[in-house]
C-alpha positions as CSV (number, residue, x, y, z in Angstrom):
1,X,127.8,88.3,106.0
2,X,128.3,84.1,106.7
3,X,128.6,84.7,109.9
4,X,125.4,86.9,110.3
5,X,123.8,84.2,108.6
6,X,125.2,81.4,110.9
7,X,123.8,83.8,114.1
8,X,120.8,84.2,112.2
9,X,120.3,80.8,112.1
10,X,120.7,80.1,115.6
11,X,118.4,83.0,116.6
12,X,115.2,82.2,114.6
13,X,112.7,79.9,117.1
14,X,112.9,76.5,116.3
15,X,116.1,77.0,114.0
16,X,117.7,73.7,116.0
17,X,115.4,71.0,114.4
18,X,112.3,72.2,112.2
19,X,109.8,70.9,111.9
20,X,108.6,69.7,108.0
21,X,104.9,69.0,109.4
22,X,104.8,72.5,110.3
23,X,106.0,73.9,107.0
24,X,104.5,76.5,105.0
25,X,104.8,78.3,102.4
26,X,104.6,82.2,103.0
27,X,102.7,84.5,100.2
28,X,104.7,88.0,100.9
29,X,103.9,91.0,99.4
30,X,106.5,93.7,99.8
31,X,107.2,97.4,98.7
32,X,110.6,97.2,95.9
33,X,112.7,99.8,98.4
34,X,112.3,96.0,101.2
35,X,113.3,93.6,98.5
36,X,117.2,93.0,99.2
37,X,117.0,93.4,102.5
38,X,114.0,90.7,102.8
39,X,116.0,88.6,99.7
40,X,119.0,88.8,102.0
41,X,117.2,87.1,105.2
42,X,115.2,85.0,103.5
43,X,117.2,82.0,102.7
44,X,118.7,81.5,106.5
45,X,115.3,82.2,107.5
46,X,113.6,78.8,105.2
47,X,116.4,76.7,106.2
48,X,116.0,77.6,110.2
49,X,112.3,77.0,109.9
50,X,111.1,74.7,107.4
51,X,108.8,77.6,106.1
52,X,109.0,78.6,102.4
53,X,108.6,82.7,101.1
54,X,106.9,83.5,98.1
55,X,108.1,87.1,97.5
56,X,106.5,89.5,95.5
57,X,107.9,92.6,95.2
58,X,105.5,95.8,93.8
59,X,105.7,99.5,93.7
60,X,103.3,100.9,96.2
61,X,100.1,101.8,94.0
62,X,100.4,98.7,92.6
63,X,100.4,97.3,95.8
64,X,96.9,98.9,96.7
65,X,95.6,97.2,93.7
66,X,96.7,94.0,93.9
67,X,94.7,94.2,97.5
68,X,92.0,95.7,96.6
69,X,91.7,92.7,93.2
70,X,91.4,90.4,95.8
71,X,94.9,88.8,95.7
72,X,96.1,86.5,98.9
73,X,99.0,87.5,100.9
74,X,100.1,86.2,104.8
75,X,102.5,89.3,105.1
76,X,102.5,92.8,103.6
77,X,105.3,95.1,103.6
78,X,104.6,98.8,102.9
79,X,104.8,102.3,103.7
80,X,103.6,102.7,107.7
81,X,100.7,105.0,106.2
82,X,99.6,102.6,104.1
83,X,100.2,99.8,106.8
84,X,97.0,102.5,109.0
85,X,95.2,102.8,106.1
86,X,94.8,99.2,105.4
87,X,94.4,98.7,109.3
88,X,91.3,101.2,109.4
89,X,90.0,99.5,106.4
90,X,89.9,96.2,108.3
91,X,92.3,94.4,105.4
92,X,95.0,93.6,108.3
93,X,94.7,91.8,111.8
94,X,94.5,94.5,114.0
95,X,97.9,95.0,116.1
96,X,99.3,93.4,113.7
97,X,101.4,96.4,112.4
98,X,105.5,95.9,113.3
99,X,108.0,98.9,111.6
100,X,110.8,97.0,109.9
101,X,113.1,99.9,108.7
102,X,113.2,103.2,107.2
103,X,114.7,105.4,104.5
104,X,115.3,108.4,103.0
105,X,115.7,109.9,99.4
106,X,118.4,109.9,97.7
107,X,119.9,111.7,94.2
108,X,122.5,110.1,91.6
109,X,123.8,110.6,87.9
110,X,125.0,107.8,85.5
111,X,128.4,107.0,86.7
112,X,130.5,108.6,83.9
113,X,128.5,111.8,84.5
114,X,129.8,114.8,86.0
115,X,128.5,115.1,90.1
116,X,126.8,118.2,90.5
117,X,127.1,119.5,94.5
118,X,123.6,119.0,96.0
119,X,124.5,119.4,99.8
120,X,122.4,122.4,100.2
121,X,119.2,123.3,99.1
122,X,120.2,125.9,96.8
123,X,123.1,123.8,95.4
124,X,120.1,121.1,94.2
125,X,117.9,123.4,93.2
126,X,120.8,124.5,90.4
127,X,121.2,121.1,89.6
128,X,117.9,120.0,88.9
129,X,117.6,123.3,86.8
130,X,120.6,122.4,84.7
131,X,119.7,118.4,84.4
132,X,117.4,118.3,81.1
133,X,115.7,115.1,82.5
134,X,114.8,114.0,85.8
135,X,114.2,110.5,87.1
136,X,111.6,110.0,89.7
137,X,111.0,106.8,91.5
138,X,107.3,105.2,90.4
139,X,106.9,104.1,94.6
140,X,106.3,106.3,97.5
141,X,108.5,109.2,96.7
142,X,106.2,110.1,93.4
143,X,103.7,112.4,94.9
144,X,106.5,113.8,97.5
145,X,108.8,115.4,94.1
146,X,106.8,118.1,92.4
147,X,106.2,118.5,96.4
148,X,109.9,119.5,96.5
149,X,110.0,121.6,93.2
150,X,107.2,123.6,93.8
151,X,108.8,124.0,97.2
152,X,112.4,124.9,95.8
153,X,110.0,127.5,93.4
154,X,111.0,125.5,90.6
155,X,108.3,123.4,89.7
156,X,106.9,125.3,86.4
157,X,110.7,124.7,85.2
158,X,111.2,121.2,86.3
159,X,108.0,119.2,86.6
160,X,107.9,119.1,82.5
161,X,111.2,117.2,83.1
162,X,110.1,114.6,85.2
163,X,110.0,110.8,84.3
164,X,109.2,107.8,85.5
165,X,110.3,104.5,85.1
166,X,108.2,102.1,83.8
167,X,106.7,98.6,86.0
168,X,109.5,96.7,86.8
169,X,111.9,99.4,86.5
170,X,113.4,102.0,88.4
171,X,115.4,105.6,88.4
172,X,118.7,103.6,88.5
173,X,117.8,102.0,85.0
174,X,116.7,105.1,83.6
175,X,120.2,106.9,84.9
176,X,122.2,103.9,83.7
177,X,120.8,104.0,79.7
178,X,121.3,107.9,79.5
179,X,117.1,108.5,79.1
180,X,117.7,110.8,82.4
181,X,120.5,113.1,83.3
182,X,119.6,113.2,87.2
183,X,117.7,110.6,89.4
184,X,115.6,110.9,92.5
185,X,114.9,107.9,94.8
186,X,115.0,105.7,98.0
187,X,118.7,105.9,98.7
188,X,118.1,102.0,99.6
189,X,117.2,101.7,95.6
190,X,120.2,103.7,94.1
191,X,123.4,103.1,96.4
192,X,124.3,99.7,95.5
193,X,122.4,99.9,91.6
194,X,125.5,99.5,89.0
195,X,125.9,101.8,86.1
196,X,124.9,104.7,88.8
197,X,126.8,107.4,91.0
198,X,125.1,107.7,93.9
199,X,125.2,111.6,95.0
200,X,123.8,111.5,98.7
201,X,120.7,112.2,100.2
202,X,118.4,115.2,99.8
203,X,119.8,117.9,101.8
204,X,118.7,119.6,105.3
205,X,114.8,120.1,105.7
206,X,113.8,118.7,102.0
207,X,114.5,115.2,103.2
208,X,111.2,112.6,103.2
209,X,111.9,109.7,105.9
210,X,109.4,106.9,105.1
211,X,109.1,103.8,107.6
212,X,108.7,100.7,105.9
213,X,106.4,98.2,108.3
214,X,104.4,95.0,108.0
215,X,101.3,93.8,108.5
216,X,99.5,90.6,108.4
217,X,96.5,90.6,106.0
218,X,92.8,89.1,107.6
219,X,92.8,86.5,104.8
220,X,95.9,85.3,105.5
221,X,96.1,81.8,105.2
222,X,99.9,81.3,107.6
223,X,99.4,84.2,110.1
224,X,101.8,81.8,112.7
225,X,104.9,81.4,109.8
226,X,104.0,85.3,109.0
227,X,104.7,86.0,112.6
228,X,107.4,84.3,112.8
229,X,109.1,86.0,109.7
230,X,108.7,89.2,111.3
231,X,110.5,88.2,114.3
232,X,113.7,87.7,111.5
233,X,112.9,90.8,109.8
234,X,113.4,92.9,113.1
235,X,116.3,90.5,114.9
236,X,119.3,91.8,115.8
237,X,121.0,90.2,112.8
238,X,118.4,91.8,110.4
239,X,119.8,95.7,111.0
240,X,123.2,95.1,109.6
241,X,121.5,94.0,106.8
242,X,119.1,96.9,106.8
243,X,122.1,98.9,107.1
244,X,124.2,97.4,104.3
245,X,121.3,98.1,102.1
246,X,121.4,102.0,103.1
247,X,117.8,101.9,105.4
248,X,117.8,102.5,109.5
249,X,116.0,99.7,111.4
250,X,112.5,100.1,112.8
């Protein structure tokens, strides 16, 4: 990882001799399932170009809201849907929307449970019956669940089970302190969480790809710095790191 960041440093435009005149400091505001990746790149990033980030990292309703209060950002990272929606409202610069990376969903147990199969449909669909509880992530996988139960026919059995982590938490914490037997999430959110196991992704056809993407916000205040944090988020030394943290670039 030192020398991605030594490349990194050496990619990033004006990374030879910043500029302190030039310095800002960036307001982000990013989805949780971006937040290593973006904490990753960040510090070679400040030190290449003088700039400062502000991260704040939300679930994704709570992201709409703290847009829609009237809160400040110069870069927004989100679900690509969200990204158009906020487009079509006029709350981003128009062509302003660049995919960063994507991800699945992904299943785990607390680590000194026993690891049901779940590589087929029918081999989740037995597990989720037998799991008493079920963690669902609070972000953009919430609405897609019951989805997948009622799809599996097993929703009048399962959705009763469902819970959700509170703000600031998420399924791994819930797995981790025994308050739920089985766990559903962005496999970016549970491989690397401690106190987990992480199973593997939903199998075949039930799996949810969502692309992660940014956008620059209308009010923001350092659309030039915002730009040029984008242009780290999708360098060539940004998708190991995207792919360390279990995600696909773009």
């Amino acid at each position: 990882m030192k020398a991605i960041v030594v490349a990194l440093l050496l990619l990033i435009p004006g990374a030879a001799a910043p500029s302190l005149a030039r310095a800002a400091d960036i307001a982000l505001l990013g989805a949780g399932v971006s937040k290593d990746t973006v904490n990753e790149l960040i510090p070679a990033f400040e030190r290449a170009s003088g700039h400062r980030v502000i991260a704040t990292f939300d679930t994704g309703p709570a992201l709409r809201k703290r847009l829609a209060a009237g809160e400040t950002y110069d870069l927004v990272i989100t679900t690509a849907s969200e990204i158009d929606a906020f487009l079509k409202d006029g709350k981003l610069l128009a062509g302003s929307r660049t995919d960063l990376m994507k991800t699945g969903i992904g299943v785990a147990v607390r680590a000194d449970a026993p690891r049901p199969d779940i590589s087929t449909p029918e081999a989740l669909k037995h597990a989720l019956l037998a799991a008493k509880t079920i963690g669902r992530s609070g972000g953009s996988s919430a609405v897609y669940i019951p989805e997948m139960l009622a799809h599996l026919g097993i929703a009048a059995e399962t959705v009763p089970r469902l819970k959700q982590p509170l703000p600031g938490e998420q399924v791994p914490d819930l797995l981790a302190r025994g308050e739920v037997e089985i766990g559903l999430q962005q496999t970016s959110e549970l491989i690397h969480a401690p106190g987990i196991a992480y199973l593997g992704p939903l199998p075949g056809e039930l799996q949810r790809v969502t692309v992660y993407a940014a956008g620059i916000p209308t009010t923001a205040r350092q659309q030039d710095a915002a730009r040029v944090l984008v242009e780290t988020l999708t360098g060539p030394e940004a998708v190991a790191i995207i792919r360390h943290n279990g995600m696909d670039p773009g």
